[in-house]
Structures are given as C-alpha cells and as structure tokens.
N, C-alpha and C positions, 0 to 999 in steps of 0.2 A: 473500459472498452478500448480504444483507440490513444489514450494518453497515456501509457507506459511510460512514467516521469521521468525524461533523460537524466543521467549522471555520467560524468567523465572520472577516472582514476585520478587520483591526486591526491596534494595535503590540502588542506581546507576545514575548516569546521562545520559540524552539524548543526542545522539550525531546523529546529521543529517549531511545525506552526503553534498562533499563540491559543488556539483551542485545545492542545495537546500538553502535557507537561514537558515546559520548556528544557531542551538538551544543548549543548557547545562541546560538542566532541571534537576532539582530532584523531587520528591515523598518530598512531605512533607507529614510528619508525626506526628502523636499526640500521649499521652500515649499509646493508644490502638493500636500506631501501624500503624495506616493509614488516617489519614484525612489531608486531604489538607484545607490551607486557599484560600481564591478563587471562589464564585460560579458559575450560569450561569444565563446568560439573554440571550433573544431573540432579535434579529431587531440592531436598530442602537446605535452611537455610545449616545444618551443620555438617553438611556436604564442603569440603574444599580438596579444589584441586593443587596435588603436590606443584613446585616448582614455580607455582605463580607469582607472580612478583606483585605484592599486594598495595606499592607505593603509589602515592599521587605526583599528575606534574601541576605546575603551576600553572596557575590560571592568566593567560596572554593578558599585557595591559589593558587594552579593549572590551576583553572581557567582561560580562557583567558581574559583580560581586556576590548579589544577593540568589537563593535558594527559591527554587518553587516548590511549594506546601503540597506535598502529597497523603491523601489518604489513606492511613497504615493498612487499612481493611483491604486495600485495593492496590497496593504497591504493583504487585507485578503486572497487574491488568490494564494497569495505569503508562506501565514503561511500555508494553509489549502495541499500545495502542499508539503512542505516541514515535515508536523505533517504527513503524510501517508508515507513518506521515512522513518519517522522514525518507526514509525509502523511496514512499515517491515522489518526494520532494526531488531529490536526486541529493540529498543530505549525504545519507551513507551512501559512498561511491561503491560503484564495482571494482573490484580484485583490491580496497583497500583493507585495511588488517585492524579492528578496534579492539580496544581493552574494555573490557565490563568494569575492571576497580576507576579508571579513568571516566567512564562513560556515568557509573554512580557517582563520582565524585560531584559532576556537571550536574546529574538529576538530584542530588541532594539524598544521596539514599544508600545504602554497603553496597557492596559489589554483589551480593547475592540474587537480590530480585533482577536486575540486570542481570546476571546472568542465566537467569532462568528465564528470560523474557528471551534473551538472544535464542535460548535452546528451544523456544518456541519457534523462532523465526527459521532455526536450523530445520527442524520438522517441517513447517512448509517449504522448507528448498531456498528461501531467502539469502541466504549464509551456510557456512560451513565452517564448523571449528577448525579450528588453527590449535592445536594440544600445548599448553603454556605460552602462549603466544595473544589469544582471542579469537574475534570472529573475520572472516574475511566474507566480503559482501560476494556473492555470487555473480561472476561475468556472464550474462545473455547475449544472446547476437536476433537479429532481426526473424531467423529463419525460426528461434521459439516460440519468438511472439505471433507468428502464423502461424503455428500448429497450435499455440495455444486458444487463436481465435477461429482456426479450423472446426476444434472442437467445443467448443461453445457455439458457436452457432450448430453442430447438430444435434447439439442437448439443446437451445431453446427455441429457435427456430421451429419444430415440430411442435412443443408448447403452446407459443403463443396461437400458433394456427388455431389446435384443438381448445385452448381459449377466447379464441376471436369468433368461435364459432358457437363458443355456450355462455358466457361468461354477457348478463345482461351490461347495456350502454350505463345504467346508471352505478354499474359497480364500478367498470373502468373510471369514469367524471370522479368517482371517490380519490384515483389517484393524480388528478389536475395539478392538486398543491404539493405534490412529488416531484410531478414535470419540471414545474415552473422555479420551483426552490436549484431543479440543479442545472438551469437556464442563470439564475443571482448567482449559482457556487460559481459556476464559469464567469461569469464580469469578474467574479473577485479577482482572475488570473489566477489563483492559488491551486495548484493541480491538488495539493492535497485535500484541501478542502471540497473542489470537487469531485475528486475518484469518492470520496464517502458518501457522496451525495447520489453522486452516478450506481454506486453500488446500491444505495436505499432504494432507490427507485427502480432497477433491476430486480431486488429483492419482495418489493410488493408485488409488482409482475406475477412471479413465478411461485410466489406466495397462492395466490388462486387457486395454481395446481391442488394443492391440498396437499400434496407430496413433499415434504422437511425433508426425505433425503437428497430429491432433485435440488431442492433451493440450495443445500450446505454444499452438495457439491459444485454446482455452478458459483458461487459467491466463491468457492475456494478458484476454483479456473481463475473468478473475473479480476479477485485481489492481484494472483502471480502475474494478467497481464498487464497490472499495474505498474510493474517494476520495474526500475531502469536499465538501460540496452548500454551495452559497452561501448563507449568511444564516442557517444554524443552527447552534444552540449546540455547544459542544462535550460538554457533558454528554447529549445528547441522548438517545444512544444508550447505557442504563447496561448495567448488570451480567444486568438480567433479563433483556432483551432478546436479550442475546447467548448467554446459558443456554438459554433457547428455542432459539435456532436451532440450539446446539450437539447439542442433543436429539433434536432432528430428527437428528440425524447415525445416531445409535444404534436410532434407531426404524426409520432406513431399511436399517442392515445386516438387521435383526430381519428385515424385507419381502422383500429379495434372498437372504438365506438359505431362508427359506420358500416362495421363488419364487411369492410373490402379488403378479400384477402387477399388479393392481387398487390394492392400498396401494401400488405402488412409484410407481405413474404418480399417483395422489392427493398424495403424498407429497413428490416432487418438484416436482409443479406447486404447491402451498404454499407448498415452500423459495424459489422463484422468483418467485414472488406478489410473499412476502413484501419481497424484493431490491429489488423495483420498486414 
C-alpha cells in the first residue's frame, strides 16, 4: 500500500530479511561508477550468456562466512522470493548495477538460478538487464507510485463495496487474524516483513471475489508499489508509519462487518491516498 520501501543509489550491501534466504550483495562497480560483472540469460540452467565474467569478489572482512542452506527443489523460488524482500527493503538500490555470479556467490548457489530469479524481476518491471554487465534496479519517482495507487484503488475499491454488501459479517471476522498479524508485521519495523503481510491480508480481501484473475492482477499492482522511489532514504518510511497503515487494516474489517459503506468507501480511498 503506502510503504513503497525507500532505497537511495549507492554502494552498500544487500541485506535480506532473516525469513528470506539470506543475500550480501554489492554494486559492482567499474571506472564509471556502475557496471556490474555478470550478464543475463533466459531459460535454463545450460543457457549462458557470452562475455560474462563469471569470477567472484571477495567476501568484505565483516562479512559473514558461512552459506545459507537452500532447497535444490526450490532454488529459484527461493532467490526470486528473497531479491523482492530485499527490494523492499531498499537492499537493492535504484539505478544500481548487480552481478547474478556475485549475487549467487552470497546465496550460496551458481549464477544461474540468480539469474533466472533476476529475469523474473525484469518481467515485473523491478530491474532491467544491463547485457554483460547484470541487472540494474529500476529508478521510480513519486509520480508512479500514484498512478500506481491511482489504479488500484479503481480495481478494489468497487470490490470491496460489492463485497461489503454480500459478503456475510461472519466471513469477514474469518479474516481478524490477517488484520491483526499485519498490525505485529508493522511493530517489527521491518517493511519487508510487512509489505507480505499487508499483501496477505489484501489477498484474502479480494479472494471472496471469487475472481483469481482480479486477485493476481491487483497483488501484481500492490507488490510494484512496494518498491523503492529514487532518491529517498532508507529510513524513510519507519515503524509509525507502517503501524498506521496496518490499522487501517482493522478499522476497515470493523466497516465491512457493519456494512457501512460510507466508512468503507472513506476508508479505502485513505489507504490509497495514502500509497500515492
């Protein structure tokens, strides 16, 4: 909704929450400042792309030494889940340049499911390959994250009405322990932890619909205005902030239970204000 997890351009490491398979990435950098070693390829793992430079750098003193255990069965599902925490973490920066052999070296894994993880991110619009180079995180500016909550609010906004208006009180009361979970994701402060939560709970929402193409395409809108805005801090967005909007969540069962659609349509148009 409204925590599009700031990130600023820079060098820095990625740092993915500890629910996620843990990553320490850098920005590599050439004279100029920003190329990564590392290209992309499409498809499977005996795909490689020409010209890539497939060496590792060393792991900064600091660094931690040891490997997080990944499940072979789930490798890419595993990265591609864990590179969007960090996303909105504000891990991966905007207009910065990553290398996939660098980025697996950190997840403990070849460069190929990283790179097939990135080419998923590329397809939502997250990044953009860089050809022998890697991925460069996609720059946003404020004016997308309004048209993005533009449009989400007139795919669910209509929704919930025509739910608030059939949809019995004891069905909503089912999603109580949705509310309230991503009311705890916000104390954590961990944006990432709660953009998943916040999506969950969004997702049961519009679930009712009965409609799986409404729900995939709104969860695709709510992930991209998850993502970090160019040129702001990473702290940006803290702990209150996200408390708030989690509140809203609970305020708005309270409105669909009582089927007052007056607060529900108030209510939503807020949450979506807010977004944008």
């Amino acid at each position: 909704m409204k925590q599009g997890a700031q990130g600023s351009a820079g060098s820095g490491q990625v740092r993915v929450p500890q629910q996620a398979v843990a990553a320490d990435a850098r920005p590599v950098r050439s004279g100029a400042g920003g190329a990564a070693a590392g290209g992309a390829a499409v498809g499977g793992a005996s795909e490689v792309v020409r010209g890539e430079h497939t060496h590792s750098e060393p792991l900064p003193p600091s660094a931690p030494r040891g490997r997080a255990v990944v499940q072979r069965s789930s490798v890419r599902g595993q990265i591609v889940d864990a590179l969007r925490a960090a996303l909105v973490a504000g891990d991966l920066r905007p207009g910065e340049v990553y290398s996939a052999p660098v980025l697996g070296e950190r997840f403990g894994v070849s460069a190929t499911p990283v790179r097939e993880a990135m080419q998923q991110l590329a397809i939502e619009g997250a990044v953009e390959v860089v050809p022998n180079r890697g991925f460069r995180v996609v720059e946003r500016g404020a004016r997308e994250l309004a048209e993005l909550a533009e449009v989400r609010a007139l795919i669910e906004v209509p929704v919930m009405l025509r739910l608030a208006r059939t949809v019995p009180a004891e069905r909503w009361a089912e999603l109580r322990p949705l509310a309230e979970a991503t009311v705890r994701a916000a104390s954590s402060g961990c944006r990432a932890t709660y953009a998943e939560s916040d999506r969950g709970f969004h997702r049961a929402v519009l679930s009712l619909s009965g409609n799986q193409q409404l729900v995939q395409i709104a969860e695709d809108l709510h992930r991209r205005a998850q993502w970090p805005l160019v040129g702001s801090g990473p702290g940006m967005r803290g702990r209150a902030d996200l408390v708030a909007d989690a509140h809203e969540h609970t305020a708005l069962l309270d409105a669909l239970i009582a089927r007052d659609l007056d607060v529900v349509r108030a209510l939503v148009g807020e949450h979506f204000a807010g977004a944008g």
